[in-house]
C-alpha positions in Angstrom: 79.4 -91.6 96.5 80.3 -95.1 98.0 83.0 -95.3 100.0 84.6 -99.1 100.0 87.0 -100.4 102.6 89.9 -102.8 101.1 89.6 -106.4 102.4 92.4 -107.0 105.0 93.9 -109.5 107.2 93.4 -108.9 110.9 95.9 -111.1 112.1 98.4 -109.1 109.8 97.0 -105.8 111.3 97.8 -106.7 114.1 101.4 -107.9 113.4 101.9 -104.7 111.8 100.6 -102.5 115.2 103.3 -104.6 117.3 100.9 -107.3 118.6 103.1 -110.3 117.8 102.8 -111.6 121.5 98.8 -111.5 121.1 98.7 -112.9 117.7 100.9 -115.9 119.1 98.2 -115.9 122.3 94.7 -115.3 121.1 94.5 -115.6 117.3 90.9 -116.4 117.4 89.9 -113.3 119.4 91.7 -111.0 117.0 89.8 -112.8 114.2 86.4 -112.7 116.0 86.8 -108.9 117.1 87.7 -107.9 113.5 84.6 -109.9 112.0 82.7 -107.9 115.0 83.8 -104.9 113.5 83.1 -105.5 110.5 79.3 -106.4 111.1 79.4 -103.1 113.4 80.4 -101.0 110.4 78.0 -102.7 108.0 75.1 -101.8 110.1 76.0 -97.8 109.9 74.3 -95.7 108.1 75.9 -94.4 105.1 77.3 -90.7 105.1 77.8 -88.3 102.9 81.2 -86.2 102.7 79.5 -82.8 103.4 76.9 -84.2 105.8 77.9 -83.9 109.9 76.9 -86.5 112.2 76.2 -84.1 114.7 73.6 -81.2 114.6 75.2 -77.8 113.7 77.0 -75.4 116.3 74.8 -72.5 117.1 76.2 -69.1 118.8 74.8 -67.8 121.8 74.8 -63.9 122.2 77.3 -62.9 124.3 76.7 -61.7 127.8 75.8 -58.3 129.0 78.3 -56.9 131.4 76.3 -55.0 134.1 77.5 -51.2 134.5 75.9 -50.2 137.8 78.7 -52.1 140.2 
């Protein structure tokens, strides 16, 4: 199963999240920091929707309360 990301524009993204005052500032950094993002995401490796990132949880025994105080 391949999981594909729809193609948008990061200066648009950022309009839409309320950055209209950075947009207007630093249009090439928003552009640069979504195409680093971009490259960060392509060098993931792929994962499946059952598979966890993370090894499993394992229970510990629970503890022995002492009697003898």
């Amino acid at each position: 199963m391949t999981l594909t990301t729809p193609k948008l524009d990061p200066l648009a993204v950022a309009r839409a999240a309320g950055l209209d005052q950075v947009v207007a500032q630093f249009p090439d950094d928003i552009a640069a920091a979504a195409q680093a993002m971009a490259q960060d995401l392509a060098n993931f490796p792929a994962i499946e929707g059952t598979t966890e990132p993370w090894p499993p949880m394992q229970i510990r025994p629970p503890m022995q309360i002492r009697s003898d105080r």
